[in-house]
PDB file with SEQRES, HELIX, SHEET and CRYST1 records, atoms N, CA, C and O in Angstrom:
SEQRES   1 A   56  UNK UNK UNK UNK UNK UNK UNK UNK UNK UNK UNK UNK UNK          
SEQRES   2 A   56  UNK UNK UNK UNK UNK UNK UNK UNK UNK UNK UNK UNK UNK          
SEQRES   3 A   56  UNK UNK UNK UNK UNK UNK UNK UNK UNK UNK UNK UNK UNK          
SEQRES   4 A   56  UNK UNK UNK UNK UNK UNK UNK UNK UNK UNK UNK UNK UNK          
SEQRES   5 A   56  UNK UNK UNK UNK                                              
SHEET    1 AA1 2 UNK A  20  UNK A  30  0                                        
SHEET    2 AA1 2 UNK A  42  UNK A  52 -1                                        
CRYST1    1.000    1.000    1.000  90.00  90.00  90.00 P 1           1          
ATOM      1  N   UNK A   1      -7.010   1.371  -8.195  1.00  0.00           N  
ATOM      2  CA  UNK A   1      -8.261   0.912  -7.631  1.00  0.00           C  
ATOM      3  C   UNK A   1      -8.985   0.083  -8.678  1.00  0.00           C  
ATOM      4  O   UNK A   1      -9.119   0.370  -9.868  1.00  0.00           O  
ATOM      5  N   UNK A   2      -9.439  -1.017  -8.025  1.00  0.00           N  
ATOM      6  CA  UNK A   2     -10.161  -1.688  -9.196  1.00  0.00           C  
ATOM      7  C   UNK A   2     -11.234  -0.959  -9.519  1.00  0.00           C  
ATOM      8  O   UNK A   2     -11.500   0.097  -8.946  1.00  0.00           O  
ATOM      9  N   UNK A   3     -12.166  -1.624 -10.770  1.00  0.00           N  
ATOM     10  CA  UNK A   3     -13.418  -1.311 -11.429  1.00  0.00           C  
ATOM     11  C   UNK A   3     -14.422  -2.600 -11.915  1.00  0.00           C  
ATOM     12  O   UNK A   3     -14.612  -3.473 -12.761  1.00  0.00           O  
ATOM     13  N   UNK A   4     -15.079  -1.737 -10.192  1.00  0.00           N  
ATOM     14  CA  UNK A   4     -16.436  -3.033  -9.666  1.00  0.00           C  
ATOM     15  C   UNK A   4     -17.029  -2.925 -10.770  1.00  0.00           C  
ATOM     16  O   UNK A   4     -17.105  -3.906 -11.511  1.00  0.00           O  
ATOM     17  N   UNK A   5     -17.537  -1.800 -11.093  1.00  0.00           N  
ATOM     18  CA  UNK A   5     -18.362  -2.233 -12.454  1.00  0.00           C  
ATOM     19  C   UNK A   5     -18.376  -3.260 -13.893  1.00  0.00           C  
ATOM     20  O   UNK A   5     -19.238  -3.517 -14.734  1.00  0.00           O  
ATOM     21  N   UNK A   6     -17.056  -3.651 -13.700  1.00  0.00           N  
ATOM     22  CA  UNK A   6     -16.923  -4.407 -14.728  1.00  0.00           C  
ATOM     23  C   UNK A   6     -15.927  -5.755 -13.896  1.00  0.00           C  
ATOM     24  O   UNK A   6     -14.905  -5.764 -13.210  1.00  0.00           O  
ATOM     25  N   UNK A   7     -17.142  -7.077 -14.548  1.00  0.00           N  
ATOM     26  CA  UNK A   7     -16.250  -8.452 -13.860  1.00  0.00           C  
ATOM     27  C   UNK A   7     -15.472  -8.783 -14.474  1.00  0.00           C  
ATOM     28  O   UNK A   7     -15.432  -9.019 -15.681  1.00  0.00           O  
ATOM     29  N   UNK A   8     -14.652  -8.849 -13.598  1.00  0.00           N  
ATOM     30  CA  UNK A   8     -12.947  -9.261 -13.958  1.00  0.00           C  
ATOM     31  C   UNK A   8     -13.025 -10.877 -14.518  1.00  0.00           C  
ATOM     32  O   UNK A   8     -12.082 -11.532 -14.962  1.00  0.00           O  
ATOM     33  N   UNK A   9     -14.215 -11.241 -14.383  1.00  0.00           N  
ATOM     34  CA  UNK A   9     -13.833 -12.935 -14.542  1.00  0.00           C  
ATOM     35  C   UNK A   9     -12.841 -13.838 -13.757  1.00  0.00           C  
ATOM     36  O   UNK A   9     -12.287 -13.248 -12.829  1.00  0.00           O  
ATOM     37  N   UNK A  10     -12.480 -15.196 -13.932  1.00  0.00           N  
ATOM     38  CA  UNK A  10     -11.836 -15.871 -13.057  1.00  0.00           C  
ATOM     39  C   UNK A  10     -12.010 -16.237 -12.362  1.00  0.00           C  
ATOM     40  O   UNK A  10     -13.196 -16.051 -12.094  1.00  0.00           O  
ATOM     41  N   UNK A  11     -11.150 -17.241 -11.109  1.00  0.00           N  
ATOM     42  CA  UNK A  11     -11.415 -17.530 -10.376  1.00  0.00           C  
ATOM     43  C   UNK A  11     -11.748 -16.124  -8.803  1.00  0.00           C  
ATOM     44  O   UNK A  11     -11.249 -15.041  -8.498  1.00  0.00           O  
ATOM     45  N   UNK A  12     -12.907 -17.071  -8.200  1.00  0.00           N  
ATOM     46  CA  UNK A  12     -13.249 -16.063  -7.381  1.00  0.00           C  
ATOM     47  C   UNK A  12     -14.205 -14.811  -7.747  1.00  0.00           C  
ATOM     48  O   UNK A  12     -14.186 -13.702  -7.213  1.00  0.00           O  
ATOM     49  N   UNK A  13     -15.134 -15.310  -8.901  1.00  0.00           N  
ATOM     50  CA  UNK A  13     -15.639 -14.233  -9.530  1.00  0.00           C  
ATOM     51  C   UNK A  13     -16.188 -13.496  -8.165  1.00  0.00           C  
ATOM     52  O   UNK A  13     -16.264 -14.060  -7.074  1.00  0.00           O  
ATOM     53  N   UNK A  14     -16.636 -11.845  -8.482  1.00  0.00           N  
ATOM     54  CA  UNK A  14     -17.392 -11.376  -7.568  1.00  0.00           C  
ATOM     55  C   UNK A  14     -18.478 -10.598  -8.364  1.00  0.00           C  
ATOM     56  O   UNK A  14     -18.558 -10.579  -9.592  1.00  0.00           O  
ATOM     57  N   UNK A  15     -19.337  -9.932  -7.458  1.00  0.00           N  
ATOM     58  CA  UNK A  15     -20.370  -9.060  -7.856  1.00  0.00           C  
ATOM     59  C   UNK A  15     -19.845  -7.990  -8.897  1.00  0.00           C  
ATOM     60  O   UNK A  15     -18.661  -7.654  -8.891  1.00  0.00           O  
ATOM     61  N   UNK A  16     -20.907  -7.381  -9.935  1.00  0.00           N  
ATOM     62  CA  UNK A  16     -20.413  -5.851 -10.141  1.00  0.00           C  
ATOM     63  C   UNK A  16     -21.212  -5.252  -9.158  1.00  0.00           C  
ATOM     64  O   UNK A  16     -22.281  -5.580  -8.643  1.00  0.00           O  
ATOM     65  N   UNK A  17     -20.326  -4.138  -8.990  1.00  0.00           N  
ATOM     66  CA  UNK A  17     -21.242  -2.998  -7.765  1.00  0.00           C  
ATOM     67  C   UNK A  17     -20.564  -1.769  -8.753  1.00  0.00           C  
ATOM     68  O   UNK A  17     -19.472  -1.669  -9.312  1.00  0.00           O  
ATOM     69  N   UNK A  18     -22.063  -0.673  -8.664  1.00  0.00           N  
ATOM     70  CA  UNK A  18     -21.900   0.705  -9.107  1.00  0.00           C  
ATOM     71  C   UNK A  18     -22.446   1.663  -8.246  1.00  0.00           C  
ATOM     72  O   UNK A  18     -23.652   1.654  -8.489  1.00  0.00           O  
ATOM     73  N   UNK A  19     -22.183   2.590  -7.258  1.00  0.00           N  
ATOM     74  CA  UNK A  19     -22.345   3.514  -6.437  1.00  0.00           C  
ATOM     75  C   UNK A  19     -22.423   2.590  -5.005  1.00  0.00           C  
ATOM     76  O   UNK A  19     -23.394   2.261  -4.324  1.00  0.00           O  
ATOM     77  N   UNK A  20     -21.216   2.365  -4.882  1.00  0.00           N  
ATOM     78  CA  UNK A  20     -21.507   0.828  -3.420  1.00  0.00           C  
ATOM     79  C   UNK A  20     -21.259   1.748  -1.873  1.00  0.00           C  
ATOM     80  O   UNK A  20     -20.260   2.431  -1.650  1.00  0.00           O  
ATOM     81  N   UNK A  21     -21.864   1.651  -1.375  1.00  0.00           N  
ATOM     82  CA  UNK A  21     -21.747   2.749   0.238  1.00  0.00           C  
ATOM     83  C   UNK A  21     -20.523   1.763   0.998  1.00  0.00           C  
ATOM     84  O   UNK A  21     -20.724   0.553   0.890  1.00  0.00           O  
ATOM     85  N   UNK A  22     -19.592   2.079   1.563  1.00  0.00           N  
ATOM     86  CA  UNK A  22     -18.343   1.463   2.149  1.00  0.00           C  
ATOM     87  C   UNK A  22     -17.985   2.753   3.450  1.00  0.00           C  
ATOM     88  O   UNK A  22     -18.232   3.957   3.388  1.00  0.00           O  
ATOM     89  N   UNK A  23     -17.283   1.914   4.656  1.00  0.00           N  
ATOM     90  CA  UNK A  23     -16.597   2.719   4.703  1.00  0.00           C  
ATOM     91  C   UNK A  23     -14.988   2.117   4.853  1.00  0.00           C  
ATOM     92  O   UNK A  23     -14.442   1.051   4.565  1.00  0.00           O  
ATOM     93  N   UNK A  24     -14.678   3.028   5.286  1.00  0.00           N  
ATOM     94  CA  UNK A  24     -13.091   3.077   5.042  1.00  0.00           C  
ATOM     95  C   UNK A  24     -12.575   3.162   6.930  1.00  0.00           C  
ATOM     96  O   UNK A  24     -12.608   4.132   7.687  1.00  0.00           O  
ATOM     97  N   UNK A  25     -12.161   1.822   7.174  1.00  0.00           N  
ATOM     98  CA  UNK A  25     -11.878   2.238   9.134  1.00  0.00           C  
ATOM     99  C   UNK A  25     -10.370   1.757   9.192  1.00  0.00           C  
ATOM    100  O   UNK A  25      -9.777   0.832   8.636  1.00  0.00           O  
ATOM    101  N   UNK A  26      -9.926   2.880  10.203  1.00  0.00           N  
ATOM    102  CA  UNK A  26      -8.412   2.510  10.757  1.00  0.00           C  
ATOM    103  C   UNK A  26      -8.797   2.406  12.341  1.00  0.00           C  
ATOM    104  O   UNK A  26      -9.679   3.013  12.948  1.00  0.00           O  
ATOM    105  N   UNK A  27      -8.067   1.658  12.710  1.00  0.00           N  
ATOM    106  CA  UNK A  27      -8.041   1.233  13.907  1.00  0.00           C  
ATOM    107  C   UNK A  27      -6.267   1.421  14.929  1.00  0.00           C  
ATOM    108  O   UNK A  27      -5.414   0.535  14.971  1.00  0.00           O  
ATOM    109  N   UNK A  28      -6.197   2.340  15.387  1.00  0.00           N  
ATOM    110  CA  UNK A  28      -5.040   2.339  15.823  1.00  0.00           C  
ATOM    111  C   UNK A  28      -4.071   2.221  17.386  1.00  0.00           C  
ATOM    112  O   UNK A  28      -4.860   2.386  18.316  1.00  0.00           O  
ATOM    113  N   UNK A  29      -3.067   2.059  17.748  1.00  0.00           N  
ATOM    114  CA  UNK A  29      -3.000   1.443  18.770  1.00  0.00           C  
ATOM    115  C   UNK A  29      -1.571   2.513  19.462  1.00  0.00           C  
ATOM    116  O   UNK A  29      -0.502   1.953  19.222  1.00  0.00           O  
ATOM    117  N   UNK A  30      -1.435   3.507  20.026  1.00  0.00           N  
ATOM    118  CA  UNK A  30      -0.005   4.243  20.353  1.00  0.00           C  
ATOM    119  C   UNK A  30      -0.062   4.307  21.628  1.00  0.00           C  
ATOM    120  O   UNK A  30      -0.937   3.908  22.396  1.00  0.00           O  
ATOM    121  N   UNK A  31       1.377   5.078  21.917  1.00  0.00           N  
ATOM    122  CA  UNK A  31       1.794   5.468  23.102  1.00  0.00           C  
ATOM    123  C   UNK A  31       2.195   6.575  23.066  1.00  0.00           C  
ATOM    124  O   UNK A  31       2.743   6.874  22.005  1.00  0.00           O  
ATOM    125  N   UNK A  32       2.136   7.480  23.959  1.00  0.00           N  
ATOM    126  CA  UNK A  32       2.529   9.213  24.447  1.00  0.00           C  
ATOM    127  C   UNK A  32       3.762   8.458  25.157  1.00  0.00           C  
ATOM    128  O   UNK A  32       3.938   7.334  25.627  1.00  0.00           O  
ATOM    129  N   UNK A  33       4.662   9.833  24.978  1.00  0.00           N  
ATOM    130  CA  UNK A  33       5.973   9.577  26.087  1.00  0.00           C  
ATOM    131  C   UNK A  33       5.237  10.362  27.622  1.00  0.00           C  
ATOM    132  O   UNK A  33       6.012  10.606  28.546  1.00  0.00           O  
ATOM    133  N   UNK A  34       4.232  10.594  27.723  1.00  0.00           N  
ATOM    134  CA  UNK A  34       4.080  11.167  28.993  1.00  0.00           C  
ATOM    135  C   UNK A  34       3.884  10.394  29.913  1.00  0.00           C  
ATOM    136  O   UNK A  34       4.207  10.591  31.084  1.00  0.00           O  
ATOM    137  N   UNK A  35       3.324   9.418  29.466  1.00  0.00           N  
ATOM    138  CA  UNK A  35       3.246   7.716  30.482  1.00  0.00           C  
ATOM    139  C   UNK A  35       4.109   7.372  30.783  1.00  0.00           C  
ATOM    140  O   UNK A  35       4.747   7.394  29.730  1.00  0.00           O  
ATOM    141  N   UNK A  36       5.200   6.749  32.028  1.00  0.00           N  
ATOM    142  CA  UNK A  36       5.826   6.316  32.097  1.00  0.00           C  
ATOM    143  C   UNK A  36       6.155   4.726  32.060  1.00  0.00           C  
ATOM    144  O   UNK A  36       5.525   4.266  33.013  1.00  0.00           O  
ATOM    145  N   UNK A  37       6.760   3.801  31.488  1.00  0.00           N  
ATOM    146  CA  UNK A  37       6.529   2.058  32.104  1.00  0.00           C  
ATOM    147  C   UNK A  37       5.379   1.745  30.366  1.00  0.00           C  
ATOM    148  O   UNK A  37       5.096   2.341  29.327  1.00  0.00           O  
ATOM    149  N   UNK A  38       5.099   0.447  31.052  1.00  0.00           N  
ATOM    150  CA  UNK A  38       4.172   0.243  29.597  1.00  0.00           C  
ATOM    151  C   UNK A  38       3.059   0.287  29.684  1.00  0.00           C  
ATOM    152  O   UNK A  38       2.537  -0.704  29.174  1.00  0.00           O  
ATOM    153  N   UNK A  39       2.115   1.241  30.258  1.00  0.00           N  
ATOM    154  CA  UNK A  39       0.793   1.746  31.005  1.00  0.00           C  
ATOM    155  C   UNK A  39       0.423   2.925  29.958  1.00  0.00           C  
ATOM    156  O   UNK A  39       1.251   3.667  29.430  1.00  0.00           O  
ATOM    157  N   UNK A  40      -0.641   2.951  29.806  1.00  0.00           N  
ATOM    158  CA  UNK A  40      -1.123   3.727  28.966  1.00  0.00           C  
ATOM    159  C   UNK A  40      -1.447   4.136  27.479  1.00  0.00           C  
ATOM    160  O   UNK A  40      -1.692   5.192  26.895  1.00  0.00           O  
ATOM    161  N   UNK A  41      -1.312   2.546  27.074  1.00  0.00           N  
ATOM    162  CA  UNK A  41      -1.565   2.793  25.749  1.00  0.00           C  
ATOM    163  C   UNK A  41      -3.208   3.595  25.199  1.00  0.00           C  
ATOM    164  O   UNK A  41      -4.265   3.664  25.825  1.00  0.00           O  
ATOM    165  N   UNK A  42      -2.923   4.024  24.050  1.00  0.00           N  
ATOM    166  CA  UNK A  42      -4.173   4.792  23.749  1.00  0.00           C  
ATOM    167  C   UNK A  42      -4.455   3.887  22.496  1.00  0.00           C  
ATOM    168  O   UNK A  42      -3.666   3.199  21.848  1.00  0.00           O  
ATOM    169  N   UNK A  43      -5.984   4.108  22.319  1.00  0.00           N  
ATOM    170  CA  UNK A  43      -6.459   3.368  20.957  1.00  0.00           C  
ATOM    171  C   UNK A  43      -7.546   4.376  19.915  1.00  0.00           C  
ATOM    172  O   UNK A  43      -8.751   4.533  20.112  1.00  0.00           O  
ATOM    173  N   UNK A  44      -7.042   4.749  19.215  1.00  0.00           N  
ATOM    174  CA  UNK A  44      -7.741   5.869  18.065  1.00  0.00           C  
ATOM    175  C   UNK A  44      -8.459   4.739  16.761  1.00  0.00           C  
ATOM    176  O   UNK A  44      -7.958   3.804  16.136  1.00  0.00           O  
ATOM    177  N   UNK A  45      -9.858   5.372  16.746  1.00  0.00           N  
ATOM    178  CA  UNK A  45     -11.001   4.791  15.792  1.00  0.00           C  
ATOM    179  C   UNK A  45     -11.403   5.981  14.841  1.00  0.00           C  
ATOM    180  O   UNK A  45     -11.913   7.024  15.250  1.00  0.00           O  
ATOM    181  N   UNK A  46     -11.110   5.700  13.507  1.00  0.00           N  
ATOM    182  CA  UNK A  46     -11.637   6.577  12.588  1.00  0.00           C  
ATOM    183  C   UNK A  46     -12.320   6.168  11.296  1.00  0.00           C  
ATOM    184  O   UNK A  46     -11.895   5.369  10.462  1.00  0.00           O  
ATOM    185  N   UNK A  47     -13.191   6.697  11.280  1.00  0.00           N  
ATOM    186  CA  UNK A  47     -13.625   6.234   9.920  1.00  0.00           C  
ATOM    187  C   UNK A  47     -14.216   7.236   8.881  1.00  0.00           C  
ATOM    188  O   UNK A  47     -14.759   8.254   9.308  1.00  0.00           O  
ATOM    189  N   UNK A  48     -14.165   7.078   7.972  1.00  0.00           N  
ATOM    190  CA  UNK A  48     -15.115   8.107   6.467  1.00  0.00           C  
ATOM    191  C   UNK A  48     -15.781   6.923   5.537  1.00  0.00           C  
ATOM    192  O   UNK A  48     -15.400   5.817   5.156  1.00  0.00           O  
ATOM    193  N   UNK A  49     -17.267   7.912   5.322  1.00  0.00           N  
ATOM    194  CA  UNK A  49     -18.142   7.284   4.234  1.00  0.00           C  
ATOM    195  C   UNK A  49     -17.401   7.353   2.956  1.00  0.00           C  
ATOM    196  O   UNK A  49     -16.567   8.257   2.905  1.00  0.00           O  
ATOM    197  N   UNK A  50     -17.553   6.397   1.634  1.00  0.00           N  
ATOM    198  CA  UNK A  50     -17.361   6.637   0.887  1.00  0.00           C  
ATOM    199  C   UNK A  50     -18.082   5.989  -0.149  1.00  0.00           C  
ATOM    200  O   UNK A  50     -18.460   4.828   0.007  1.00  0.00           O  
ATOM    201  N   UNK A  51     -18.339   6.702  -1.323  1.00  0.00           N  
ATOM    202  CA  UNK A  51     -19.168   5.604  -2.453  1.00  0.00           C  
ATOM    203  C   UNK A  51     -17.878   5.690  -3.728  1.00  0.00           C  
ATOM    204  O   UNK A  51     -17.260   6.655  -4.176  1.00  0.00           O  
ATOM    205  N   UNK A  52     -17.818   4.094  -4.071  1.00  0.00           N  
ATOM    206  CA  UNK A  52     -17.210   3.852  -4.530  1.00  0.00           C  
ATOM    207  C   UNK A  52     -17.536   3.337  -5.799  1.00  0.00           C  
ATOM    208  O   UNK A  52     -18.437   2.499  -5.762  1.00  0.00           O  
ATOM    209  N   UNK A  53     -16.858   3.702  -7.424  1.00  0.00           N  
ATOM    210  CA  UNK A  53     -17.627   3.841  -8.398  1.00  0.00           C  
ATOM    211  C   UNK A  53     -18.856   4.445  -8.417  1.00  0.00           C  
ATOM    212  O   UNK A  53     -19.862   3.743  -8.522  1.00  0.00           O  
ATOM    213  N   UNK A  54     -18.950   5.890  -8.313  1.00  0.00           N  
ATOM    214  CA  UNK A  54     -20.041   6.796  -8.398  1.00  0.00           C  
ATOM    215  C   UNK A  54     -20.584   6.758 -10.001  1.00  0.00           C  
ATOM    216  O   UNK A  54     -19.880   6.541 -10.987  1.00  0.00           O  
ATOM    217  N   UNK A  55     -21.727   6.973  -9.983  1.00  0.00           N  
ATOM    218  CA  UNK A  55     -22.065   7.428 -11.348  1.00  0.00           C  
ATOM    219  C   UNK A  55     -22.471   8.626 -11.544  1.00  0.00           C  
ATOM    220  O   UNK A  55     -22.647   9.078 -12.675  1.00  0.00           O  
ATOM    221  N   UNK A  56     -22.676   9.308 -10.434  1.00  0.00           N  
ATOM    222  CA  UNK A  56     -23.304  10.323 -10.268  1.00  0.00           C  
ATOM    223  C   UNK A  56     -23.287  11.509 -10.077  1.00  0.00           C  
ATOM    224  O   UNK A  56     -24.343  12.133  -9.972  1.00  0.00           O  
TER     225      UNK A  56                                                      
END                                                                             
């Protein structure tokens, strides 16, 4: 994992961030065998808070 707190320099510089609120999302897309044919796909959303580079 990088370390926001310290700029990497270069091209594309970015911010430092120290205790940054994010979250973290998957987005997903399946099928059950109980469906028969190609009907029924399901779509699962999850997400968790996270702070990233804590100091605290």
């Amino acid at each position: 994992m990088p370390d926001f707190s310290i700029s990497p320099g270069g091209f594309g510089l970015g911010l430092k961030a120290s205790n940054a609120y994010i979250k973290l999302l998957v987005l997903e897309e399946y099928q059950t065998c109980a469906s028969k044919g190609g009907l029924g796909n399901t779509i699962g959303f999850h997400y968790v808070n996270l702070v990233y580079n804590a100091t605290s």
